[in-house]
C-alpha positions in Angstrom: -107.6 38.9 130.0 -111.2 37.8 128.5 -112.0 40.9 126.2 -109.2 41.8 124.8 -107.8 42.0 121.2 -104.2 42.0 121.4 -101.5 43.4 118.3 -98.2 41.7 118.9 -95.6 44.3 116.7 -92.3 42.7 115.3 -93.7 39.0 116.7 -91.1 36.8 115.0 -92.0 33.3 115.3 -95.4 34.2 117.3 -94.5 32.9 120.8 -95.9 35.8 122.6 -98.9 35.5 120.6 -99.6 31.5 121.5 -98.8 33.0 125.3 -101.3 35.7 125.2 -104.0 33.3 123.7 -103.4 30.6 126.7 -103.4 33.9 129.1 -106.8 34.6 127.7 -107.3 36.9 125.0 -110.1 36.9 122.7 -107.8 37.5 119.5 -104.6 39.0 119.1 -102.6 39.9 115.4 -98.6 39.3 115.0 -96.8 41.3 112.5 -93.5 41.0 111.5 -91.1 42.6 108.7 -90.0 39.4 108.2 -92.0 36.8 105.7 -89.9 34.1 106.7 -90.3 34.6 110.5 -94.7 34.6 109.8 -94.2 31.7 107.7 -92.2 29.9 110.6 -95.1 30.9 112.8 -97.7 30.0 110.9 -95.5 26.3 110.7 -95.3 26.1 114.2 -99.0 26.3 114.5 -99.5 24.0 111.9 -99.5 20.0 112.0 -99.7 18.3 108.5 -103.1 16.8 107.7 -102.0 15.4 105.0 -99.4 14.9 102.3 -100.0 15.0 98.0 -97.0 13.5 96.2 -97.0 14.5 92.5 -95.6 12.8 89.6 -95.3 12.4 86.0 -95.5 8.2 84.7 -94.7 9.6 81.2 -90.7 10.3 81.9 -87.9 8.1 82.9 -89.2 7.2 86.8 -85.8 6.0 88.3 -85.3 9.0 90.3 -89.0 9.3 91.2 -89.5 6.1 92.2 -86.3 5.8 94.1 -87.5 9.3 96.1 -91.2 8.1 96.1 -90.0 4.9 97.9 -87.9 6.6 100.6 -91.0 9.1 101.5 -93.8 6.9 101.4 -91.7 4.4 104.1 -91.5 7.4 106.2 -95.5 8.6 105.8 -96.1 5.0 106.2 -94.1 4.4 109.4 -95.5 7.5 110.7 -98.8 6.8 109.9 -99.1 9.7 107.9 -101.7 10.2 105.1 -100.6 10.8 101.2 -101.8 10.9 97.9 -100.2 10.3 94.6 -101.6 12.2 91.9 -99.9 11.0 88.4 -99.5 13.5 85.2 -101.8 16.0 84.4 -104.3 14.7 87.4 -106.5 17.6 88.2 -106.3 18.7 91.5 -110.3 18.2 93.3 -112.0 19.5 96.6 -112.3 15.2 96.8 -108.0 15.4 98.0 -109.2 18.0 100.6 -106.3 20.4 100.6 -105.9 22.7 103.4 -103.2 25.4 105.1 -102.0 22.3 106.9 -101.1 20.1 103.8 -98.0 19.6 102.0 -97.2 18.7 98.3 -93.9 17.3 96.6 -93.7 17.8 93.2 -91.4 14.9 91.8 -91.0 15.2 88.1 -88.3 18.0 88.2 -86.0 14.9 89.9 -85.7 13.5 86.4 -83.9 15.5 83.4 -86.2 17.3 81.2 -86.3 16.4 77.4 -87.4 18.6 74.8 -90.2 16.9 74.4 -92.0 17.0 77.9 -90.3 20.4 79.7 -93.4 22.3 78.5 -95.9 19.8 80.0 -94.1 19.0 83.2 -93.8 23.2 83.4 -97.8 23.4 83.3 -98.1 20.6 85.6 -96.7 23.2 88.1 -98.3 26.0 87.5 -101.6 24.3 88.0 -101.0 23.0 91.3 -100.2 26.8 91.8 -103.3 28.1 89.9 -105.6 25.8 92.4 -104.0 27.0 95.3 -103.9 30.4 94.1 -107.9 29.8 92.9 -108.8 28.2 96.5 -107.1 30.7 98.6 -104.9 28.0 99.9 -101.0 28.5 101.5 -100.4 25.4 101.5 -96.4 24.4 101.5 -95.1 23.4 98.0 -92.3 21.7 97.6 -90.1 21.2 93.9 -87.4 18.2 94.6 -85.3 18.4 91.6 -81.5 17.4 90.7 -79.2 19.7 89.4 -81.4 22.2 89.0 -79.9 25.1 90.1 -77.3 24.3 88.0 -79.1 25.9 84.7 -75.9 25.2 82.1 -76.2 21.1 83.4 -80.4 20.6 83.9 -81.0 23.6 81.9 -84.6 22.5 80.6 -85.5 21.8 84.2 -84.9 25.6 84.7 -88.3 26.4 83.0 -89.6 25.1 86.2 -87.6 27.1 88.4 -88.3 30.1 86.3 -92.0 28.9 86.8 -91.3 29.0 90.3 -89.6 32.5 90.5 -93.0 33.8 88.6 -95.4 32.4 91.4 -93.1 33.7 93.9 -94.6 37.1 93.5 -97.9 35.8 94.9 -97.2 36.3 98.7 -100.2 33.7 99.4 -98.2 31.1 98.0 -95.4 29.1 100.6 -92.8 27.9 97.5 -89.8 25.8 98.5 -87.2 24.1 96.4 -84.8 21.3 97.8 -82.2 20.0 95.2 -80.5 16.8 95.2 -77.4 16.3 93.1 -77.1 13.2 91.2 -74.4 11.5 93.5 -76.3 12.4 96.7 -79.7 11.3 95.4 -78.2 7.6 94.0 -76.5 7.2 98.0 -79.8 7.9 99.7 -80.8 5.0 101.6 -83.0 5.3 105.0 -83.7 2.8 107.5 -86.8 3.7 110.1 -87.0 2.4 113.7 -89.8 3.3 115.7 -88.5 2.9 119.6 -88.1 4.7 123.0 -85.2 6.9 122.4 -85.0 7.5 126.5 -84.7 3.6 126.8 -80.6 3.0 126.7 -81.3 -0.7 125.8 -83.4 -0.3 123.4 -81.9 2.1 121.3 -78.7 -0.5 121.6 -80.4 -3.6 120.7 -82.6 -2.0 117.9 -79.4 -0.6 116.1 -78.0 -4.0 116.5 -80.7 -5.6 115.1 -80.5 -3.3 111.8 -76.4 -3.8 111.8 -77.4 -7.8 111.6 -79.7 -7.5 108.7 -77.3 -5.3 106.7 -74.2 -6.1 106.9 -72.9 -3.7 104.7 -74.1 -0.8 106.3 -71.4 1.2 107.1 -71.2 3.1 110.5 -72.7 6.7 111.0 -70.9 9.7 111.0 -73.4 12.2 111.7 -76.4 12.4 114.4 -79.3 13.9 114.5 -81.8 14.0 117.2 -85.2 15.9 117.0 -86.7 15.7 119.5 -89.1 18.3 119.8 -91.9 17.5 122.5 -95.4 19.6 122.7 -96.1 19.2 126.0 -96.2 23.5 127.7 -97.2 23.4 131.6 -97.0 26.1 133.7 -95.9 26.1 137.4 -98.9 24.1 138.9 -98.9 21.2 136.5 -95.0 20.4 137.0 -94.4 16.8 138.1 -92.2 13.8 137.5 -94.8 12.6 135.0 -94.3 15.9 132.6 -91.0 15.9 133.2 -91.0 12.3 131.9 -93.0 13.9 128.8 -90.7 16.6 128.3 -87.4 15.4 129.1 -87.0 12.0 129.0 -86.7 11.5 125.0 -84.9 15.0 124.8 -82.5 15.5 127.2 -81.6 11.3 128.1 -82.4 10.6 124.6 -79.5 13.3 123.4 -77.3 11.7 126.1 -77.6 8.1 125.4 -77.1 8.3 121.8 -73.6 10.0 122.7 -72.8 7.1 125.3 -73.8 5.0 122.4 -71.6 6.5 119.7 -68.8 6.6 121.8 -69.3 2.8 123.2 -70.0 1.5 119.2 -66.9 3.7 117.8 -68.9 5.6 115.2 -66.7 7.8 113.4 -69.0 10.9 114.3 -68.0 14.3 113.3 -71.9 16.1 113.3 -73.9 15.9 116.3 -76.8 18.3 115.4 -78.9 18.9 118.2 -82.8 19.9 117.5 -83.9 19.4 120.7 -85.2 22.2 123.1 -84.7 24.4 121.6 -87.4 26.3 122.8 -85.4 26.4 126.3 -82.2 28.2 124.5 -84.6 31.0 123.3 -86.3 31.4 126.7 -89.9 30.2 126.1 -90.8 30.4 129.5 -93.3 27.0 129.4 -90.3 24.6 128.7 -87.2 24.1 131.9 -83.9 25.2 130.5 -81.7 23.9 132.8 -81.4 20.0 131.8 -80.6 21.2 128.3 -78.0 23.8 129.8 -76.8 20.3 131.7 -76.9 18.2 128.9 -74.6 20.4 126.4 -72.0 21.0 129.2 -71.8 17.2 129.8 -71.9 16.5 126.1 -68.9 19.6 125.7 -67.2 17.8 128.5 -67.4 14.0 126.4 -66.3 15.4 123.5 -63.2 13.4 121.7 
C-alpha cells in the first residue's frame, strides 16, 4: 500500500487508522464527530513522557501533601518521571513539555480563602496560556474537593469557571477529577510490583502486605488492568506471544478470582479492563480466552 494517503471518515478511536499504517500507507487522516473519541485516539497513541505536579506552598498543604504522597509512590514505583513546580513557578522550555505529558494541578484540593482564590485562579490560567502559547495538548488535570459543589467550595469555583473559559480552546485536553472530603481523608494505596500470572506470587505478596498492616481491612472491589501492547498477525503467533498477551490478562483475571474466593474477600466489584480490545474486534488480539475467561468467571460467581 506504499503511496497511498488514506482518510479514515467517522474513525472513532483510530484503530483502522494504526491498521492501515502497519499495512503500509504513507499517511492517512481520521475524522470523527466526536472530540472525545479523537481525544481517546490521540491517548491511545500516546505514552506519558513525563508528569508536572503543581502546587501552591502558600495554603494549608494537608490535602496536597496527602495527594502528592499517594502519586509520587506510584510515579516512583513505576519509574515514572515528575516535576513539582511550587506557586507562581513559571513554566520553561528547561521542563520539556510535550503532547505526551501530563499535569496535576493540586491547589484546588485545599479550600480557597479570600485572600489567595485570585492568585491560585491565575496560577491556572498560565499553565493554560503556555500551553495555549506553545501549541501544546498536553492533558491537564484540576484535582479539587467539593468543587462542583459551588454553594460548599464556592471560591474554588473561580477555578472551575477558569476552566469552563479555556474549554473553548479546542487545543486544550481539560479534565477535572473531584474528591469529596470523606473519600480523599480514606485514600490510602499500597503498590506491589509482581507477576500477576504467577498464582503463588500474587498469594504470598498479599500476605506479605496483610502481615505488615494489620489493620487493613479486606477488599471489596477488584480491578485488573491489564492491558498488553503486544499486536502480531498470523505468522508471528506462538506460545511465547501468547505468554505476552495472555498470561497476565486472561490467568491474571482468573487467579485473582480463585484468590478472592479462597481469602473470603467480601467482593461485590470485579471491574475488568483487560482485552478489551478482543470484545471490540481488533483483529491483532485472540478473543476467544477472554470469551473463556468471562464465562468461567459467570459460572464462579457467588
Amino acid at each position: 500500500m506504499s503511496g497511498i494517503n488514506a482518510l479514515g471518515l467517522g474513525c472513532r478511536y483510530g484503530w483502522f487508522c494504526r491498521e492501515s499504517f502497519k499495512l503500509g500507507v504513507d499517511g492517512i487522516l481520521g475524522i470523527d464527530l466526536s472530540n472525545k473519541m479523537i481525544t481517546k485516539a490521540k491517548e491511545l497513541d500516546n505514552d506519558f513522557d513525563n508528569i508536572l505536579l503543581v502546587l501552591n506552598t502558600k495554603l494549608d498543604t494537608l490535602n496536597q501533601n496527602k495527594v502528592l504522597n499517594i502519586l509520587t509512590t506510584y510515579f516512583k514505583s513505576f519509574n515514572l518521571n515528575y516535576y513539582i513546580i511550587n506557586d507562581n513557578q513559571e513554566l520553561n522550555q528547561d521542563l520539556q513539555i510535550t503532547d505526551k505529558s501530563v499535569i496535576y494541578f493540586l491547589p484546588t484540593l485545599e479550600k480557597l480563602e479570600l485572600n489567595n482564590f485570585k492568585e491560585i485562579t491565575l496560577q491556572y490560567c498560565n499553565v493554560n496560556k503556555y500551553l495555549l502559547n506553545n501549541n501544546l495538548s498536553t492533558k491537564f488535570i484540576i484535582l479539587s474537593t467539593d468543587t462542583k459543589k459551588e454553594c460548599i467550595n464556592y471560591l474554588n469555583s473561580s477555578v472551575l469557571g477558569a476552566m469552563r473559559y479555556f474549554l473553548e480552546f479546542r487545543q486544550l485536553n481539560l479534565y477535572l477529577t473531584d474528591f469529596d472530603k470523606a473519600s480523599l481523608n480514606n485514600i490510602n494505596i499500597n503498590i506491589i510490583n509482581m507477576d500477576i500470572s504467577d498464582m503463588n506470587l500474587i498469594e504470598s505478596s498479599i500476605n506479605q502486605l496483610y502481615e505488615q498492616n494489620k489493620d487493613l481491612p479486606k477488599p471489596d472491589s477488584i480491578i485488573h488492568f491489564a492491558f498488553i501492547k503486544a499486536s502480531y498477525s498470523y505468522n508471528e503467533i506462538s506460545m511465547e506471544n501468547l505468554e505476552k498477551s495472555l498470561s497476565a490478562k486472561a490467568m491474571g483475571s482468573i487467579y485473582l478470582h480463585l484468590l478472592s474466593i479462597k481469602l473470603n474477600w467480601p467482593v461485590r466489584h470485579f471491574i475488568n479492563g483487560s482485552s478489551t480490545c478482543s470484545l471490540l474486534a481488533y483483529r491483532s488480539t485472540p478473543s476467544s480466552s477472554v470469551n473463556l475467561k468471562q464465562k468461567m468467571q459467570g459460572d464462579w460467581k457467588e
